[in-house]
NULUM-63719 format. One record per residue (C-alpha): residue number from 0; x, y, z. Coordinates in Angstrom, 3 decimals. Example, Ala and Ser with C-alpha at 12.3 -4.5 7.8 and 13.67 -1.06 7.14 Angstrom:
<atoms>
 num        X        Y        Z
   0   12.300   -4.500    7.800
   1   13.670   -1.060    7.140
</atoms>
This chain:
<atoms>
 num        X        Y        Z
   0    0.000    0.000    0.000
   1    2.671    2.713    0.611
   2    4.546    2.290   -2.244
   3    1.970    2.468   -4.633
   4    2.210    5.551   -6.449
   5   -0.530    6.515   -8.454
   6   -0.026    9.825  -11.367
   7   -1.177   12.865   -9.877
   8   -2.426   15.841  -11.626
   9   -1.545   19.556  -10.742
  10   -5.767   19.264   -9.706
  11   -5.661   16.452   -7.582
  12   -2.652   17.615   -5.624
  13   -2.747   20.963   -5.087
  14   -6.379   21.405   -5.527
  15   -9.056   18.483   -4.348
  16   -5.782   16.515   -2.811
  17   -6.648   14.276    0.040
  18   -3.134   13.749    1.290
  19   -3.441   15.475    5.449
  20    0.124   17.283    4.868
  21   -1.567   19.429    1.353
  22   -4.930   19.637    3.542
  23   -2.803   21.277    6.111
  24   -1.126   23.669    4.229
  25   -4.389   24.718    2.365
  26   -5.436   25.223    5.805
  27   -3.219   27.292    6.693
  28   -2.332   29.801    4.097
  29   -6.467   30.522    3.617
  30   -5.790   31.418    7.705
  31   -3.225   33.591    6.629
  32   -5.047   35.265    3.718
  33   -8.220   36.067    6.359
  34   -5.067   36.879    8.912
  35   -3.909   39.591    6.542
  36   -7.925   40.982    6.097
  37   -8.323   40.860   10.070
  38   -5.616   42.743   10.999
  39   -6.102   45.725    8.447
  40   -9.548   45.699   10.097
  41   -8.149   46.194   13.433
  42   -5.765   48.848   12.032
  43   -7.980   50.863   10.333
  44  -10.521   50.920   13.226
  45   -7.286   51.938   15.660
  46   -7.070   54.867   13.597
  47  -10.513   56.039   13.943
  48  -10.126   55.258   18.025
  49   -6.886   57.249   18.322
  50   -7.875   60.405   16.025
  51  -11.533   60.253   15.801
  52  -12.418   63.372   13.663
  53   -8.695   63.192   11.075
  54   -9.216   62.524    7.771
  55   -7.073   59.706    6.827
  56   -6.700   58.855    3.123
  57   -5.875   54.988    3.939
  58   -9.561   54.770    5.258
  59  -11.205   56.379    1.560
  60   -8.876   53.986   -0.197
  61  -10.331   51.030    1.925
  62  -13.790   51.994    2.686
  63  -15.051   54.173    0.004
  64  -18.678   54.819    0.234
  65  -18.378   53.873    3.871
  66  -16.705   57.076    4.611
  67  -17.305   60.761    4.157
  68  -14.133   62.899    3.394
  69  -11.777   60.346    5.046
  70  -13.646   59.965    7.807
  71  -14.702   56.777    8.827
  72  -18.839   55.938    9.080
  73  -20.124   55.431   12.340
  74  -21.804   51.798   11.292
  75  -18.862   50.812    9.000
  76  -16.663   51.374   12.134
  77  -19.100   48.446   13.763
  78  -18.885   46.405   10.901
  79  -15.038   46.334   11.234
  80  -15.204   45.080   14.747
  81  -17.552   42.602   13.715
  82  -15.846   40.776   10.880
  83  -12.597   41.427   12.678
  84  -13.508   39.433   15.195
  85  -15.046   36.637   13.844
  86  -12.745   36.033   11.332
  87  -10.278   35.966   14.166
  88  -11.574   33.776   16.138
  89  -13.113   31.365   13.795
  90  -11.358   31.716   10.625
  91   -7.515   32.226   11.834
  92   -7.328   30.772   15.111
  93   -9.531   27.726   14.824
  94   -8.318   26.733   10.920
  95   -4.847   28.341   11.654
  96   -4.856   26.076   15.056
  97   -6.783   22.921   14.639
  98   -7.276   22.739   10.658
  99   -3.536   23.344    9.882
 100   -1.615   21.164   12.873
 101   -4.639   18.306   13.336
 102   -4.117   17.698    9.800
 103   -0.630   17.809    9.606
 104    0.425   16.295   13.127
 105   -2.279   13.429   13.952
 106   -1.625   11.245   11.173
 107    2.386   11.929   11.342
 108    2.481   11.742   15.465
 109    0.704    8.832   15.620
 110    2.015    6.246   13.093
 111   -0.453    6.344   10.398
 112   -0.436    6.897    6.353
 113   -3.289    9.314    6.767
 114   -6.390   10.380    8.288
 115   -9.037    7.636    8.592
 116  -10.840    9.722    5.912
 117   -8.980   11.352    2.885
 118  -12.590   12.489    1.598
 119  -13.942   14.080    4.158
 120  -10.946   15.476    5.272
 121  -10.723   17.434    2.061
 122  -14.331   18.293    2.042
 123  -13.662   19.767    5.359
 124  -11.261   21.410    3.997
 125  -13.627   22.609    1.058
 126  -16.575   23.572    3.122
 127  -14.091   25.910    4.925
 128  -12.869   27.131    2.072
 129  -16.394   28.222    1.035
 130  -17.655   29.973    4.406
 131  -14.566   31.787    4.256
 132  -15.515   32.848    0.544
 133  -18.682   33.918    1.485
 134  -17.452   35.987    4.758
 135  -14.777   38.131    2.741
 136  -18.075   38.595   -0.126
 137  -20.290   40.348    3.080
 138  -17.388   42.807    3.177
 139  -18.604   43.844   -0.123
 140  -23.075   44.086    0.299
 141  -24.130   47.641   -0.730
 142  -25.340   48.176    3.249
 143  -22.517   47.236    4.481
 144  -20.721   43.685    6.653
 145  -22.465   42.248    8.969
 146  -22.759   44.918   12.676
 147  -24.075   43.412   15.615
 148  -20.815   42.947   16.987
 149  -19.000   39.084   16.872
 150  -21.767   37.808   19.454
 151  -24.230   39.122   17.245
 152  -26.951   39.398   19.351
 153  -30.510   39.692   19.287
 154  -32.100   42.109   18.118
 155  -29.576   43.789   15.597
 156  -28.478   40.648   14.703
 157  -32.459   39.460   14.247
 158  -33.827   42.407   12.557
 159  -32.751   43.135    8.811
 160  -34.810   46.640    9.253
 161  -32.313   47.659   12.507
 162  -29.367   49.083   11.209
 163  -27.183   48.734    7.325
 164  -25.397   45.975    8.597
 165  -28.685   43.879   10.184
 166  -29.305   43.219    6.082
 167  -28.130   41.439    3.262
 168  -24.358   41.200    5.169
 169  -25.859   39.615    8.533
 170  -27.803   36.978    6.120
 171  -24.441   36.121    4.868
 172  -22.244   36.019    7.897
 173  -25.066   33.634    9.361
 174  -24.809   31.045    5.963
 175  -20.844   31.420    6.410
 176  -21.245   30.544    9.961
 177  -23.476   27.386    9.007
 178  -20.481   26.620    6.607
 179  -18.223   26.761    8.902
 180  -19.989   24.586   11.760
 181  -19.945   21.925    9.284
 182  -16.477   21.921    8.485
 183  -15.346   21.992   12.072
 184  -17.420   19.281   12.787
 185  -16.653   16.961   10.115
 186  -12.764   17.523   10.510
 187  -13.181   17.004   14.681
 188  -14.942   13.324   14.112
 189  -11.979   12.823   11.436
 190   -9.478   13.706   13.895
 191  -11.388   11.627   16.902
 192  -11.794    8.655   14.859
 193   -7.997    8.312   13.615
 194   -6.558    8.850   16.989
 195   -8.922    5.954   18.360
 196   -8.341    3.601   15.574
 197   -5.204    4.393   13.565
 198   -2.112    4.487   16.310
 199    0.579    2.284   15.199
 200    2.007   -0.596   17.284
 201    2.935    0.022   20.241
 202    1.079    3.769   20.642
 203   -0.424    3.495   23.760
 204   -2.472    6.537   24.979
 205   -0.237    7.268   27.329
 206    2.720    7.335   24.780
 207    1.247   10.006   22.724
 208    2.592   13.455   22.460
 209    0.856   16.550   24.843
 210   -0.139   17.538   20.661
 211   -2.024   15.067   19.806
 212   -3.860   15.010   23.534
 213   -4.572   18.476   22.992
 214   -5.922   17.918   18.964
 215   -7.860   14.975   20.074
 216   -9.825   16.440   23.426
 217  -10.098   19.445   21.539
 218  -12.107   17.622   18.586
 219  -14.299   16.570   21.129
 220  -15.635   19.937   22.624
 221  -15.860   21.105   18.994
 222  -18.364   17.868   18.848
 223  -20.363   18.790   21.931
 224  -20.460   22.546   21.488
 225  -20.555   23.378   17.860
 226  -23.800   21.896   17.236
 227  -25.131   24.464   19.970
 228  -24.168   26.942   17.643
 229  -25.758   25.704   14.289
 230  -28.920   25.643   16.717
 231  -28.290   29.492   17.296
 232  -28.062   30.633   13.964
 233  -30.571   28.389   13.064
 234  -33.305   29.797   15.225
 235  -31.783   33.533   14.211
 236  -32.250   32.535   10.467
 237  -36.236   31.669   11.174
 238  -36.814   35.108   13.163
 239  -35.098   36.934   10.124
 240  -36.483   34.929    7.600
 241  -40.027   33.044    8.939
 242  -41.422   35.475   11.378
 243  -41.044   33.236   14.553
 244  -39.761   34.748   18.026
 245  -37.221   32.636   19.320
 246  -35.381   35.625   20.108
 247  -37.597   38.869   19.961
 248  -40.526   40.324   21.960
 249  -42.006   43.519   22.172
 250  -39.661   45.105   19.450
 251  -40.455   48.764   19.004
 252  -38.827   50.562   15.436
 253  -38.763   54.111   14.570
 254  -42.331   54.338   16.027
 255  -43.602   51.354   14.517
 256  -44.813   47.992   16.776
 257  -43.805   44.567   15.400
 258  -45.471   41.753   15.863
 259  -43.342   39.476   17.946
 260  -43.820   38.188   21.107
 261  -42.720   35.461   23.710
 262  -39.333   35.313   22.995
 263  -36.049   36.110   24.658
 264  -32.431   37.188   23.393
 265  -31.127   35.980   26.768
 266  -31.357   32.399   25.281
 267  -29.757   33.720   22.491
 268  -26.694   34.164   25.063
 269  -26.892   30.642   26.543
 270  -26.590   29.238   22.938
 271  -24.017   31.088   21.794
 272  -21.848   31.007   25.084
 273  -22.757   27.520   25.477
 274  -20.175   27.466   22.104
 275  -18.516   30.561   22.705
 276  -16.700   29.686   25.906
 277  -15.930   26.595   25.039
 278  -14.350   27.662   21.714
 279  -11.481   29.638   24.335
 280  -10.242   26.288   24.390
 281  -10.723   25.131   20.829
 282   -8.085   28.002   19.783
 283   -6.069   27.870   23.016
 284   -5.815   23.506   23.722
 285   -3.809   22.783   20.277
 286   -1.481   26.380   21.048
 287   -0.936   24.828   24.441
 288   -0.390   21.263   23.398
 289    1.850   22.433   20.755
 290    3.801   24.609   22.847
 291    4.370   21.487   25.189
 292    6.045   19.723   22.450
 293    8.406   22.817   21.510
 294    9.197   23.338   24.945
 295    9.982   19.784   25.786
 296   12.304   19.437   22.874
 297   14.073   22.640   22.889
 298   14.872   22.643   26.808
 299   16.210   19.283   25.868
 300   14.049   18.138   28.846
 301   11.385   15.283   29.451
 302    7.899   17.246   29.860
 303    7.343   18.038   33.761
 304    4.435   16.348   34.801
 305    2.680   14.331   31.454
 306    0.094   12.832   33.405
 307   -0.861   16.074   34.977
 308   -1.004   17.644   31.655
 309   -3.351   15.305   30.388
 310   -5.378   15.450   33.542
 311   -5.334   19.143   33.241
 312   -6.805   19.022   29.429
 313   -9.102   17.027   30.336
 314  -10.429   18.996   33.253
 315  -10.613   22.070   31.053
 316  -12.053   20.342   28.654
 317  -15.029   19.322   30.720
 318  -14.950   22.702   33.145
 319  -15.052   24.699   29.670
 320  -18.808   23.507   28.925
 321  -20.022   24.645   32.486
 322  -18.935   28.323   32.653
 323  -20.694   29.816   29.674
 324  -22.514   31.912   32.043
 325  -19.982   34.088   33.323
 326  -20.609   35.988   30.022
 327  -23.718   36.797   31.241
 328  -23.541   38.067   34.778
 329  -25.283   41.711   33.846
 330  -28.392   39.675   31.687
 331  -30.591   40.097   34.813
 332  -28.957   36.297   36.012
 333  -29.989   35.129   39.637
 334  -27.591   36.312   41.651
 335  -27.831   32.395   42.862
 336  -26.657   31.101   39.483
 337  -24.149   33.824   39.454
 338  -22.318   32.453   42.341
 339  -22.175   29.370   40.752
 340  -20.694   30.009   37.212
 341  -18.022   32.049   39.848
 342  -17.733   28.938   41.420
 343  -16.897   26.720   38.082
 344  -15.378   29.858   36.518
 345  -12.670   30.077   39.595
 346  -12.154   26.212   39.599
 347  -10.959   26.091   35.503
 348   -7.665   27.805   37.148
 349   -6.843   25.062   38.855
 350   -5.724   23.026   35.817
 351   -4.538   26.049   33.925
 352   -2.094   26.487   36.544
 353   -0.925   23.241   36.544
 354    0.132   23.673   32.207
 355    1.404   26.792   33.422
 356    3.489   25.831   36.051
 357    4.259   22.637   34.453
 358    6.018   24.833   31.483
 359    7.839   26.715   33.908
 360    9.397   23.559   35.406
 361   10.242   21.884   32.248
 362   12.015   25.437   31.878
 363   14.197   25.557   34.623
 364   17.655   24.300   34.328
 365   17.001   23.217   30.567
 366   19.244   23.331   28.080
 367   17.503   26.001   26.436
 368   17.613   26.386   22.628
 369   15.803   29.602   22.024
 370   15.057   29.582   18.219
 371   12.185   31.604   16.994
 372    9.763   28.629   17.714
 373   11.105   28.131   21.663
 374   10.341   31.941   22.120
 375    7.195   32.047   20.736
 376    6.416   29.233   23.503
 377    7.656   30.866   26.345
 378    5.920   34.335   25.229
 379    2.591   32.138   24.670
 380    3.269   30.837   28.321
 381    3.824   34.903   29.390
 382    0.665   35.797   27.979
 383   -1.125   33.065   29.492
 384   -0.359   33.843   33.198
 385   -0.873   37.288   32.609
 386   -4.572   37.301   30.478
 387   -5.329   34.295   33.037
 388   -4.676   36.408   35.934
 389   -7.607   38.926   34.783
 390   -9.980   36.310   33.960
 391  -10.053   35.694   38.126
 392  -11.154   39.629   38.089
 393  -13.826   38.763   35.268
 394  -15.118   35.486   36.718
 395  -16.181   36.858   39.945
 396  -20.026   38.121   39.222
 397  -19.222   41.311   41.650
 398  -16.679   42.749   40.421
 399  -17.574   41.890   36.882
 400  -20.584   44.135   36.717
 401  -18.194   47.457   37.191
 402  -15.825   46.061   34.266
 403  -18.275   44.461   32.104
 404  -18.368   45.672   28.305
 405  -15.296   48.147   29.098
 406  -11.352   47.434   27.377
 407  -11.025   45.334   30.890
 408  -12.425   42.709   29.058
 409  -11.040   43.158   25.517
 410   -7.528   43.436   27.518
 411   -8.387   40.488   28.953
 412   -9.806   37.943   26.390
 413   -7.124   38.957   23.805
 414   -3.857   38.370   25.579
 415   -5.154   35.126   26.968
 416   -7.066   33.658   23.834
 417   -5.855   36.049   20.739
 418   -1.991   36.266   21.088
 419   -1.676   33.314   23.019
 420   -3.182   31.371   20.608
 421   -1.604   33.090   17.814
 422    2.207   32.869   19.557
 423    1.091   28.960   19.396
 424    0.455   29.125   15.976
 425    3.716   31.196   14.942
 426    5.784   28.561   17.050
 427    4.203   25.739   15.305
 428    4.639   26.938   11.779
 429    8.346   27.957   12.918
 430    8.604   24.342   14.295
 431    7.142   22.254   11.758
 432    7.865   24.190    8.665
 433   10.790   21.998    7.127
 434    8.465   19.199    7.796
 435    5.646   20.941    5.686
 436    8.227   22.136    2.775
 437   11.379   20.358    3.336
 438   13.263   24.265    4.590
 439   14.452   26.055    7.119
 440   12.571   29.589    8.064
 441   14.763   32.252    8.462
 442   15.856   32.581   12.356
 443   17.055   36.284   12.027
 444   13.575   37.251   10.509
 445   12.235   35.232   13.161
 446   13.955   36.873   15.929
 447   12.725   40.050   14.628
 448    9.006   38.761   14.200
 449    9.029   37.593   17.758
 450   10.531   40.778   19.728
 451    8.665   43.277   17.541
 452    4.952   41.359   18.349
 453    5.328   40.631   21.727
 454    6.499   44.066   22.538
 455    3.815   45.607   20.744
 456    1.122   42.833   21.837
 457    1.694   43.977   25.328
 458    1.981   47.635   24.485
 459   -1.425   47.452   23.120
 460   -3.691   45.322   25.727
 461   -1.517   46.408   28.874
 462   -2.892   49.798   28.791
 463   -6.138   48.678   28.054
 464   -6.527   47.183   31.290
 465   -5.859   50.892   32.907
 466   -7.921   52.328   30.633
 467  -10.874   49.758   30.824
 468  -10.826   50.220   34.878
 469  -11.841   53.620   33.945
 470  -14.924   52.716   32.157
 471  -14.214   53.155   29.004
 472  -17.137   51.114   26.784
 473  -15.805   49.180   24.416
 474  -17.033   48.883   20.697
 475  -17.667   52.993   20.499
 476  -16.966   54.657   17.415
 477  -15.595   57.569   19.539
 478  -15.247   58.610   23.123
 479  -14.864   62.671   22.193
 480  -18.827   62.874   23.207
 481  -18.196   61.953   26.831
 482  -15.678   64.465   28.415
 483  -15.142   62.617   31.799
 484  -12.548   60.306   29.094
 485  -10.756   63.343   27.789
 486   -8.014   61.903   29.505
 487   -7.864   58.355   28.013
 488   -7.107   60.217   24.626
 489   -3.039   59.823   24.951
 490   -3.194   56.231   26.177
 491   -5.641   55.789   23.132
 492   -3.058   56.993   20.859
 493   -0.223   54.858   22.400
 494   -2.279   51.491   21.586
 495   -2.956   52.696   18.102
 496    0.974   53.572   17.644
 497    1.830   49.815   18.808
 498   -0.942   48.503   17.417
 499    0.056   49.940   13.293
 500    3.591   48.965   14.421
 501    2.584   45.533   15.351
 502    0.598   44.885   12.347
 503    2.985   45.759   10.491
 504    5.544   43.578   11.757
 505    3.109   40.671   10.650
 506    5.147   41.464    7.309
 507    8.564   39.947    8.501
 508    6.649   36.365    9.018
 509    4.608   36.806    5.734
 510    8.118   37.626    3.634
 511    9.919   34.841    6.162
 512    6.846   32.017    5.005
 513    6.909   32.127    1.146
 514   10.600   33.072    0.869
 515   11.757   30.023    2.783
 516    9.220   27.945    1.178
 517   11.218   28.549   -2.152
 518   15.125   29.561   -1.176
 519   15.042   27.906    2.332
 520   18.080   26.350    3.274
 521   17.272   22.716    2.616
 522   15.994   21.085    6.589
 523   17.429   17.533    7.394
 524   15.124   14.672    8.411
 525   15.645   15.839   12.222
 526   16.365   19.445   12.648
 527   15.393   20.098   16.096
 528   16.814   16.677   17.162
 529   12.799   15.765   18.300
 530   11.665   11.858   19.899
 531    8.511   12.133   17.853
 532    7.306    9.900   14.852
 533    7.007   12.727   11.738
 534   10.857   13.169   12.127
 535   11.588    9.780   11.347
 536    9.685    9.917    7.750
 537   11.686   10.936    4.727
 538   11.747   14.696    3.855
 539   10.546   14.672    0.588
 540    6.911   13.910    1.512
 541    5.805    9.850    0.449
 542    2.334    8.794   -0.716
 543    1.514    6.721    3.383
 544    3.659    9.301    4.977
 545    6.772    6.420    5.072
 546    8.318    3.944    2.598
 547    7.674    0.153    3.433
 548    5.965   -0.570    7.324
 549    4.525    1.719    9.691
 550    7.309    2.314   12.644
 551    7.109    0.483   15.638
 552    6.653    2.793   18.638
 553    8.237    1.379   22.118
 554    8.428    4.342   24.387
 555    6.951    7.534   25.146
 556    7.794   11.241   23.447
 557    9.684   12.532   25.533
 558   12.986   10.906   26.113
 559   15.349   14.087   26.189
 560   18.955   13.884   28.192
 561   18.063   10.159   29.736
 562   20.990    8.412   30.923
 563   21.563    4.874   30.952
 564   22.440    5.374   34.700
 565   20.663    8.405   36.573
 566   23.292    8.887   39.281
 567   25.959    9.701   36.118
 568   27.111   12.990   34.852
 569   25.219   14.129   31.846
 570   27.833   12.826   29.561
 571   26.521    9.057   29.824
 572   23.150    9.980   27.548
 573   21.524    6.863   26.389
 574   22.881    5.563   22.772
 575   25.129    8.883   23.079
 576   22.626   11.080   22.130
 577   20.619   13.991   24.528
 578   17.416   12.529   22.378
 579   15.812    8.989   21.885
 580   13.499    8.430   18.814
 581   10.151    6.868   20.141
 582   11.147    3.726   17.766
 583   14.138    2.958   19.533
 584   13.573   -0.546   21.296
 585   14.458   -0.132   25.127
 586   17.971   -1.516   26.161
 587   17.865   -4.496   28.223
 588   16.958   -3.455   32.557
 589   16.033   -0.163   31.121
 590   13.164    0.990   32.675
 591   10.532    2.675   30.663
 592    9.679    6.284   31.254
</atoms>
């Protein structure tokens, strides 16, 4: 079976291939390409934040009709937080996380030729493809993108009369979404089944990698929450659409009474939470699983504490589906209810602790190899602790009422879900990359990419912490109205500065990407001198991912610096090497790890 080679058109494998490695690199430059449209959002809406009433000749070139002398439109400047967001969240983080290193990583890690289904892996792929297609075409509706804000709640969201963006570009951000739910959930079953049924001999559970842990539980909360979501927009879809009221009741417009009655947006929230918290973890559990690997082999250090880290994703896992309601805590909640989404909200830092902490260990007293990738982990782990540390602030129901809906909260979600979970993806494409194209990325580029985004990633959400304890709303077009935050102009304009500067640093890992992809310096088979299975196949990529029989796997991943005789010095490394391949039988008396 692996060494049949059947002729392959330019179509069939670039285009409708079914080969996980070309899925994952589809995958992941279509994240880029909505990456690139996201972040010229967010730059273009700084600019409006920082100098509300300049002209700016960037925003006519970009907006056009949605501006008046420069100037950006009031509902445009909605819009732009909208889309930004979802395609963010959804589009970049979920396909640049879970679409791009699933794909590439599961079948690889594991010991398999592929996923347990080339078709539907593709069509995932596909279906993807197309909600993202029709997401960038709401950009372009005569009344404008989509405006009720990422959430988008009832009633904006459920009225096509409310605003420009309740129309034509809401109708089409809710079929992209549908799109998109599919997708996810036919890649997440693809990913569950293979790691079930598809481990090669000897791949226990417990000898997996911390990645493919993370891919695998992650997959499974897409299963149970996802569906929640299709429900959602579902119901949203009939109250546009069919005149029901799943969502709307007593809706008074411009003078006029409608006709709906008996129902609530507050259930609204409880669907989409029900996804939307556990999707934190959808875009943070494969940054944190792949960080674990990174870590592990560039400390040249066994992973502190592999049990615990399972346990841990596991207990997020389940905690994640049972918190949704800290989102809510100003919807008119008991106060009963409150106390216990506190409760369950407190308890989910129990286990994040334990990843952090656990990284820190593996840390100390490694042999530290701090390529682009390794620093990308560590500032991943930074922003973790730090955008964790807030969440205790946000969780508790008291204090959250004074911060609610103010920059506290954007501060908050996006260091600890947006650039973590982007560092995790930068450090996996740094990691991986000769195993996707057979090069090296540039590590001076790299250096440069790293330093420049963290620097600006804090000098942009720090302040908005300060800021946010203020009051400051979040989501205005401007704040010039309100005098008591005449103050908050300056720090307003020092977030913009680092935000342009940040976005355009993006550039130096764009140039870095397709460069190396074509004048690369050729990789070796091992690089980074990993334990793991995809460094043992060849690197020109095989049809069954290696030539003749599957390898046989006889210990766990993370064999770094063992020595055949712990009491020695650290020059007596097993088989001479600070590394052992997970196919390398154990030596007689050795005792497995």
């Amino acid at each position: 079976m692996s060494d049949h080679h059947h002729k392959e058109t330019f179509v069939t494998k670039y285009i409708f291939s079914q080969d996980h490695k070309m899925i994952s690199k589809q995958f992941l430059v279509t994240g880029m390409f909505m990456g690139i449209i996201a972040v010229l959002m967010s730059m273009l809406f700084r600019l409006q934040l920082a100098w509300p009433d300049t002209s700016f000749s960037i925003v006519e070139a970009f907006l056009g009709s949605h501006q008046t002398d420069g100037i950006m439109d009031p509902d445009i400047y909605l819009a732009l937080v909208t889309i930004h967001g979802t395609i963010m969240v959804f589009f970049v983080l979920t396909a640049g996380l879970s679409g791009t290193f699933s794909n590439l990583l599961i079948p690889l890690q594991i010991g398999a030729r592929d996923m347990a289904s080339g078709f539907l892996n593709m069509v995932s792929y596909w279906l993807f493809f197309l909600s993202s297609v029709v997401m960038v075409i709401s950009l372009f509706v005569e009344a404008g993108p989509a405006s009720a804000g990422w959430t988008i709640y009832p009633p904006l969201s459920a009225l096509p009369q409310a605003i420009p963006g309740s129309g034509m570009g809401m109708t089409l951000w809710l079929v992209s979404m549908a799109i998109f739910i599919a997708s996810s959930l036919i890649g997440a079953l693809n990913y569950i089944v293979t790691v079930l049924n598809l481990r090669t001999k000897g791949m226990k559970m417990t000898r997996l990698p911390l990645t493919i842990w993370a891919f695998f539980i992650t997959a499974i909360i897409g299963v149970v929450s996802f569906p929640v979501l299709l429900s959602a927009a579902l119901l949203l879809i009939f109250d546009r659409s069919f005149g029901t009221s799943f969502y709307l009741s007593d809706i008074f417009i411009s003078g006029e009474v409608l006709h709906y009655q008996g129902g609530s947006p507050v259930l609204f929230e409880h669907l989409f939470w029900f996804l939307g918290h556990p999707e934190v973890y959808i875009v943070l559990l494969p940054a944190l699983g792949i960080t674990s690997e990174i870590i592990s082999t560039n400390a040249r250090k066994p992973i502190f504490g592999y049990r615990a880290m399972i346990g841990s994703i596991i207990a997020i896992a389940f905690l994640s589906t049972i918190v949704w309601g800290h989102h809510m805590f100003i919807s008119g909640m008991n106060p009963f209810l409150g106390s216990v989404f506190t409760f369950t909200t407190l308890l989910i830092a129990i286990p994040s602790a334990v990843k952090a902490f656990n990284y820190i260990t593996t840390l100390w007293k490694g042999n530290l190899q701090l390529n682009p990738a390794m620093l990308f982990s560590i500032g991943l782990v930074s922003t973790f602790v730090t955008g964790g540390l807030t969440g205790l602030v946000l969780g508790d129901s008291a204090l959250d009422i004074n911060i609610h809906d103010t920059y506290f909260v954007v501060a908050h979600f996006h260091l600890v879900m947006g650039v973590s979970a982007i560092f995790g993806m930068f450090a996996g494409v740094y990691h991986w990359f000769p195993k996707m194209y057979g090069r090296m990325m540039n590590k001076t580029l790299g250096y440069w990419h790293f330093w420049l985004s963290i620097i600006c990633a804090y000098g942009v959400f720090w302040p908005m912490h300060f800021i946010g304890l203020a009051g400051l709303p979040r989501r205005y077009y401007t704040n010039t109205n309100f005098p008591m935050f005449d103050d908050l102009t300056d720090i307003n304009i020092v977030i913009t500065i680092f935000a342009l500067v940040g976005g355009f640093a993006q550039i130096f890992f764009i140039a870095n990407f397709f460069i190396s992809m074509y004048r690369g310096e050729k990789a070796t088979q091992n690089p980074w001198k990993s334990n793991t299975l995809e460094w043992t196949t060849p690197v020109e990529h095989v049809h069954g991912n290696w030539p003749g029989k599957l390898p046989e796997v006889h210990r766990w991943a993370y064999d770094y610096s063992k020595r055949v005789d712990a009491n020695d010095d650290d020059s007596d490394y097993l088989h001479g090497k600070d590394f052992v391949l997970q196919t390398t039988p154990l030596l007689d008396g050795e005792e497995p790890s």
